[in-house]
N, C-alpha and C positions, 0 to 999 in steps of 0.2 A: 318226649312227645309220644301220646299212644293213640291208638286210633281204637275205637270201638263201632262193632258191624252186628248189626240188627237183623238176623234173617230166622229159615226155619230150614227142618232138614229133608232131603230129597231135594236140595234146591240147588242147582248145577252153577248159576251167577254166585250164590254164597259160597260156595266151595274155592269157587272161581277167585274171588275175591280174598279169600284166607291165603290161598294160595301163592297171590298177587303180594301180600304184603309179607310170610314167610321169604317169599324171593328172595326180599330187600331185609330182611331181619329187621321188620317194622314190630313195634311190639303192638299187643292187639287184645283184648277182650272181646268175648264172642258171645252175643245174649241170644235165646232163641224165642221167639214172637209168645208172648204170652198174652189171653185176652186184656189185660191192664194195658200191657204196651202198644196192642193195635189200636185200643181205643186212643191214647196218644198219639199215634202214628198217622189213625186215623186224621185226628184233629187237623195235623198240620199237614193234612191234603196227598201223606204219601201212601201210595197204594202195593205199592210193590216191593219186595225184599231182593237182595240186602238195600240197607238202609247205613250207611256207613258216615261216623264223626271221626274230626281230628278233635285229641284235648292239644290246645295251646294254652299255658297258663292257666287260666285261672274260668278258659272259657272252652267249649264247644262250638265246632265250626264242622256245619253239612258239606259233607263231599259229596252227596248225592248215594246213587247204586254203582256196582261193578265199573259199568264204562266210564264213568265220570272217575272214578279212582284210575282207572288204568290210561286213561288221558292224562292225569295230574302225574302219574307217576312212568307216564311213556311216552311221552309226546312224542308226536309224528313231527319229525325232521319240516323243517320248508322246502320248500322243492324251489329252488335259484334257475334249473332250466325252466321255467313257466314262462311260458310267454303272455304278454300282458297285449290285451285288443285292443288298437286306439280307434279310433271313430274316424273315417275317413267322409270330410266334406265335400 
């Protein structure tokens, strides 16, 4: 599985993100926004970098930006002390 991130440089979430998958010795290609790919990027409504894929197989699958990868890849515990409100009639 490799994951490929779409960003440009001076850009503190793509570093972020390189970073993010280094941690875990994800392996990664790294493209930087060229106008062919914005107009792309554009199309499919994404505005902001990184722009981050999983390759599974035979296909591409959007993880989204930075937070979106580091939630996939760090998920927040559930918190068992929460207390739940019931509605009192």
């Amino acid at each position: 599985m490799k994951y490929i991130v779409v960003g440009k440089p001076n850009c503190p979430y793509c570093d972020d993100a390189i970073i993010l998958l280094e941690k875990y010795a994800l392996p990664y290609s790294y493209m930087n926004v060229t106008p062919d790919i914005k107009r792309l990027l554009n199309a499919m409504s994404f505005t902001t970098v990184p722009q981050i894929w999983k390759r599974h197989q035979d296909a591409l699958i959007h993880i989204g930006g930075y937070d979106d990868l580091l939630n996939m890849l760090e998920p927040e515990p559930a918190n068992d002390n929460e207390q739940m409100e019931l509605p009192f009639d």
